[in-house]
C-alpha positions as CSV (number, residue, x, y, z in Angstrom):
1,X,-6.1,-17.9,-10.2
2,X,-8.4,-15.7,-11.8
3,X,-5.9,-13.2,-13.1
4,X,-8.2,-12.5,-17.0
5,X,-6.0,-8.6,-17.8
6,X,-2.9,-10.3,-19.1
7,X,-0.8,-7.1,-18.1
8,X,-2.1,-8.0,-14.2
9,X,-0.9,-10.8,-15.1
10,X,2.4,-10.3,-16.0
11,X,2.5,-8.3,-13.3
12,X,1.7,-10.4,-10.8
13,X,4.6,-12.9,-11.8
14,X,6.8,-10.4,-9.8
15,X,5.7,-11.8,-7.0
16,X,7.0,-15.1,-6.3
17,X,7.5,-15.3,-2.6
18,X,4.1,-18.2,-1.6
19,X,3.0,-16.2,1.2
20,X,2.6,-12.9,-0.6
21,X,1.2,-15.2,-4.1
22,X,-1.6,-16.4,-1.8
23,X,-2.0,-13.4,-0.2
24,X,-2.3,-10.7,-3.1
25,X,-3.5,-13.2,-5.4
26,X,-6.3,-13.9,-3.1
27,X,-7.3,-10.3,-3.2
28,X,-7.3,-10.6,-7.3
29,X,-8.9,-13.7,-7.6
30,X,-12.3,-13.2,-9.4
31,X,-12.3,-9.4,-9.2
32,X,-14.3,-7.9,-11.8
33,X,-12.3,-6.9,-15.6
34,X,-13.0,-3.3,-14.7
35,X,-11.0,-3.6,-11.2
36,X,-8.2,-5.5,-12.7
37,X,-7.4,-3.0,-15.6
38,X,-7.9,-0.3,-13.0
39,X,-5.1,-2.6,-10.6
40,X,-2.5,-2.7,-14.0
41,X,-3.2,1.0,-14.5
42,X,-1.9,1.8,-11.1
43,X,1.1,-0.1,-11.3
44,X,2.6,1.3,-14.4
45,X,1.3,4.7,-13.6
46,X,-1.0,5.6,-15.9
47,X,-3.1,8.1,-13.3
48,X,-5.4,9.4,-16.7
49,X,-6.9,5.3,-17.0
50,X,-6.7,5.6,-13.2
51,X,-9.1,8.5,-13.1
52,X,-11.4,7.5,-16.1
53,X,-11.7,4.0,-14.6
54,X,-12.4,4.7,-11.2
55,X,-15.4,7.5,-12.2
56,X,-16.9,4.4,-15.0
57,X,-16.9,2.3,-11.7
58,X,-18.6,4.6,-9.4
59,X,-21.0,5.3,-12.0
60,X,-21.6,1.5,-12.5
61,X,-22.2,1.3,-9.4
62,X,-19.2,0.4,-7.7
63,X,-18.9,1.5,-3.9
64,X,-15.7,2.8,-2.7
65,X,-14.6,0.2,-0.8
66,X,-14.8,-1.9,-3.9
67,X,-12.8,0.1,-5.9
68,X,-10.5,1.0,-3.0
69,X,-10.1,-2.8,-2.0
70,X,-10.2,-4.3,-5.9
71,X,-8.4,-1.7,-7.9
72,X,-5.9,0.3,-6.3
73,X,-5.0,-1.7,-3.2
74,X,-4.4,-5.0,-5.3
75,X,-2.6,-2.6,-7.4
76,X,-0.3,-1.0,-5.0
77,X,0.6,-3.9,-3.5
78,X,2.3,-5.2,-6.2
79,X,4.1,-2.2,-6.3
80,X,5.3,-2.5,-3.1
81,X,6.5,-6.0,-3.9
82,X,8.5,-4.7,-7.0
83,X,9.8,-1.8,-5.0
84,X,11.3,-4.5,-2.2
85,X,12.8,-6.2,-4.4
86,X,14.4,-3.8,-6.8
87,X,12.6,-4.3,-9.7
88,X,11.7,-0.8,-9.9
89,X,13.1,1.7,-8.2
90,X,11.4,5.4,-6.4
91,X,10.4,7.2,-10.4
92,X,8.2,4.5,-10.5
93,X,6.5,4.3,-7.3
94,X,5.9,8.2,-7.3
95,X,4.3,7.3,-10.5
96,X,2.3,4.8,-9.3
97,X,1.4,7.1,-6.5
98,X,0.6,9.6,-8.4
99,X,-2.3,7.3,-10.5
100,X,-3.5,5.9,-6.9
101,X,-4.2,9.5,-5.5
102,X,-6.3,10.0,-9.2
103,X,-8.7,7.0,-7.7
104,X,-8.4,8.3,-4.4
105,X,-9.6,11.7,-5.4
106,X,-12.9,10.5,-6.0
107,X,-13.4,7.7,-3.6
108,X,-11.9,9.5,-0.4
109,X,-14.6,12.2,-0.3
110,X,-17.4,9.1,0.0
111,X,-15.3,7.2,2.3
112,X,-14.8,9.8,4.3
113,X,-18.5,10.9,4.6
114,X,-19.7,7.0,5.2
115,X,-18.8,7.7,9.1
116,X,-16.9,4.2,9.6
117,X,-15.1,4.2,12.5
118,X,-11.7,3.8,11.7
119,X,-8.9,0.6,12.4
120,X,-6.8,2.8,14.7
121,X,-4.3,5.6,14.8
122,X,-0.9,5.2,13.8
123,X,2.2,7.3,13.8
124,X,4.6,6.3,11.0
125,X,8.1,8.0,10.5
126,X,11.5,7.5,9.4
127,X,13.9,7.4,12.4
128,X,16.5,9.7,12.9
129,X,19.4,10.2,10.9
130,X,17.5,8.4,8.1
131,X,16.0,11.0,5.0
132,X,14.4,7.8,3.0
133,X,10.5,7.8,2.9
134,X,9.7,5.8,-0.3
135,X,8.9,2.9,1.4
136,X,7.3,4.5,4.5
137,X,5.4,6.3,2.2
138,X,3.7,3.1,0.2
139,X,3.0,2.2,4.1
140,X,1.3,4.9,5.0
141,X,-1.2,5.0,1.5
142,X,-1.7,1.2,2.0
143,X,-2.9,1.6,6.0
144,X,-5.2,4.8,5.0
145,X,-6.3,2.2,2.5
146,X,-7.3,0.3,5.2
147,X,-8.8,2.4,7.3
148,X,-6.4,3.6,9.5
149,X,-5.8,7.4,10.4
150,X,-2.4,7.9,10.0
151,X,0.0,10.9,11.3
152,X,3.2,11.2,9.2
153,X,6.0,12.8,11.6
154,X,8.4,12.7,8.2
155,X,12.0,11.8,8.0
156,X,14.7,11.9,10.9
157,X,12.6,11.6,13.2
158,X,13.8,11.5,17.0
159,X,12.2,9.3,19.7
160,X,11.2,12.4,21.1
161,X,9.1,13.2,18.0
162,X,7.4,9.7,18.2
163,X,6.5,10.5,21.7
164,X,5.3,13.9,21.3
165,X,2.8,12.8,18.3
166,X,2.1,9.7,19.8
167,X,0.6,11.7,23.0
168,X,-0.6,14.5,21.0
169,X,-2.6,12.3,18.5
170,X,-3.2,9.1,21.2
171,X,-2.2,6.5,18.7
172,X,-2.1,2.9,19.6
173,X,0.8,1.7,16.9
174,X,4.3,3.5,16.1
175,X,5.7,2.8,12.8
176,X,9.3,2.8,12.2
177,X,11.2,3.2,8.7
178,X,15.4,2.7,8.0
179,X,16.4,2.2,4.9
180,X,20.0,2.1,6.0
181,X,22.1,0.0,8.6
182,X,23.9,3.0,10.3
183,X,20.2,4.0,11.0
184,X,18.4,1.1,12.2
185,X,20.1,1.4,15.7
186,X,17.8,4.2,16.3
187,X,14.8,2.0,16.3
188,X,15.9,0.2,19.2
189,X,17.4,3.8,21.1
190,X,13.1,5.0,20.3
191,X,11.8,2.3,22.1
192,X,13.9,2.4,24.7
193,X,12.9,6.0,25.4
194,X,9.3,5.1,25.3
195,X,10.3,2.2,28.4
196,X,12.2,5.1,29.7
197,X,9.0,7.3,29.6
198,X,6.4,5.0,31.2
199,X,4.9,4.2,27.6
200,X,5.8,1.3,26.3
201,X,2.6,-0.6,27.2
202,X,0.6,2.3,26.1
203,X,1.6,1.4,22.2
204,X,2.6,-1.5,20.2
205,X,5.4,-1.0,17.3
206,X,6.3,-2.1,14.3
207,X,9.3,-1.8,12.3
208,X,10.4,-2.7,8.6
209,X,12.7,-1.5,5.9
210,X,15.2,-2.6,3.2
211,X,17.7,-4.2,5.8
212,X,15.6,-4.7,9.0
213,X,14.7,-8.3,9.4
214,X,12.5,-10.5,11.8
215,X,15.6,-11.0,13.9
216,X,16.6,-7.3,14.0
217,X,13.2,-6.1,15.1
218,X,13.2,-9.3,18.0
219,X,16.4,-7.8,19.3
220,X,14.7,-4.2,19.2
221,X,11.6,-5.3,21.2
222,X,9.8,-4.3,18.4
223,X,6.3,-6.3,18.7
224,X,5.8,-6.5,14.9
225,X,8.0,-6.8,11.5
226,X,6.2,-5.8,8.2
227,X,8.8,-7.3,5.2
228,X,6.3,-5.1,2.9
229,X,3.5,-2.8,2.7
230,X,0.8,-5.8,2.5
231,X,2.2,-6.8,5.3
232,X,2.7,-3.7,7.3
233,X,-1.4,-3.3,7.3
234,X,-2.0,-7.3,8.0
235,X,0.3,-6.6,11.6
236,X,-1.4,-3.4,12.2
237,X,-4.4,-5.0,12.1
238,X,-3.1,-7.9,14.4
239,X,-1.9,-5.2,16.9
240,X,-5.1,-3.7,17.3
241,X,-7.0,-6.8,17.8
242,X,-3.9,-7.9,20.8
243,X,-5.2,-4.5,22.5
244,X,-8.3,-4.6,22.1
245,X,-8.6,-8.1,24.2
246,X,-5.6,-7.1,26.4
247,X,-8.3,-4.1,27.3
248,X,-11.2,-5.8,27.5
249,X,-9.8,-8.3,29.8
């Protein structure tokens, strides 16, 4: 592991789950000292380094998606690991977010003109009943990250309210948030509506939060469970490729 900014590095020791190593260490691996020190300045919210060191990279000729995909994403990820697992708590994630919208401010403009065509459409909120966002939130920067459009609908949100911006914004995922057990009920009374409405089969959804598990979201009908922001965008990504071969078949 390539890991040469030792503050990454110490960093990256908070992850210790093998799946998520491989998987965000992977991402590190090799990246350039410049992205690395820009992925530590992230994480302990230092959005002045955050700016400096994203215009240094665009000026040393850096694309966007570099810094995008080497700095801040590898960043935030780890981030969203230490929020999971309480090792710091939502002062420090608005912090971090704070220094990842410094990079973004410069890099979003050039992604933006660059024409890609975008992942897919998401709708992401927090169901209803539920006024947590933290880690919907984190979701909803890492899937913009990468390359998704994404429509927040907020907090408490009813099915109804997943229905209505699903149809207004013709998304192919719903993403569903509860940070608390009295709450996560609702996940499975929003799907339901969406069989009762004819549109199940029109969208695939995922769920996650502090107490949802794999199990949970099984019993749902969910067709996805993201344990963490890293993984929330690897199962969007898996959803959109299941429909685009369900369509083309």
């Amino acid at each position: 592991m390539a890991i040469s900014h030792e503050g990454l590095a110490r960093e990256f020791e908070w992850v210790t789950k093998p799946g998520e190593r491989k998987h965000i260490g992977d991402g590190i691996d090799g990246t350039d000292p410049i992205m690395q020190e820009m992925a530590y300045g992230l994480i302990v919210g230092n959005n002045t380094d955050v700016d400096r060191l994203t215009k240094e990279a665009l000026d040393g000729g850096y694309t966007a998606n570099q810094i995008l995909d080497d700095g801040l994403l590898n960043g935030m990820a780890i981030v969203g690991v230490k929020f999971r697992d309480n090792v710091i708590f939502v002062p420090e994630v608005l912090v971090a977010a704070r220094a990842m919208k410094a990079g973004m401010a410069h890099i979003e403009p050039i992604l933006s003109a660059s024409g890609a065509e975008p992942a897919g459409t998401v709708i992401m909120g927090t169901v209803k009943g539920d006024l947590h966002d933290i880690g919907k939130n984190l979701c909803i920067m890492m899937l913009r990250g990468a390359g998704f459009i994404v429509h927040d609908i907020g907090v408490d949100s009813s099915p109804d309210d997943f229905i209505d911006a699903v149809e207004e914004f013709g998304a192919e995922i719903v993403g569903m948030s509860a940070l608390l057990t009295t709450t996560m009920p609702n996940m499975g009374r929003t799907i339901a509506t969406f069989e009762d409405m004819g549109l199940r089969d029109e969208v695939r959804i995922m769920v996650g939060g502090a107490p949802v598990t794999q199990d949970f979201a099984d019993e749902m009908g969910a067709d996805a469970y993201g344990d963490n922001a890293v993984e929330a965008v690897d199962k969007a990504k898996e959803l959109i490729k299941l429909l685009a071969e369900l369509k083309s078949s």
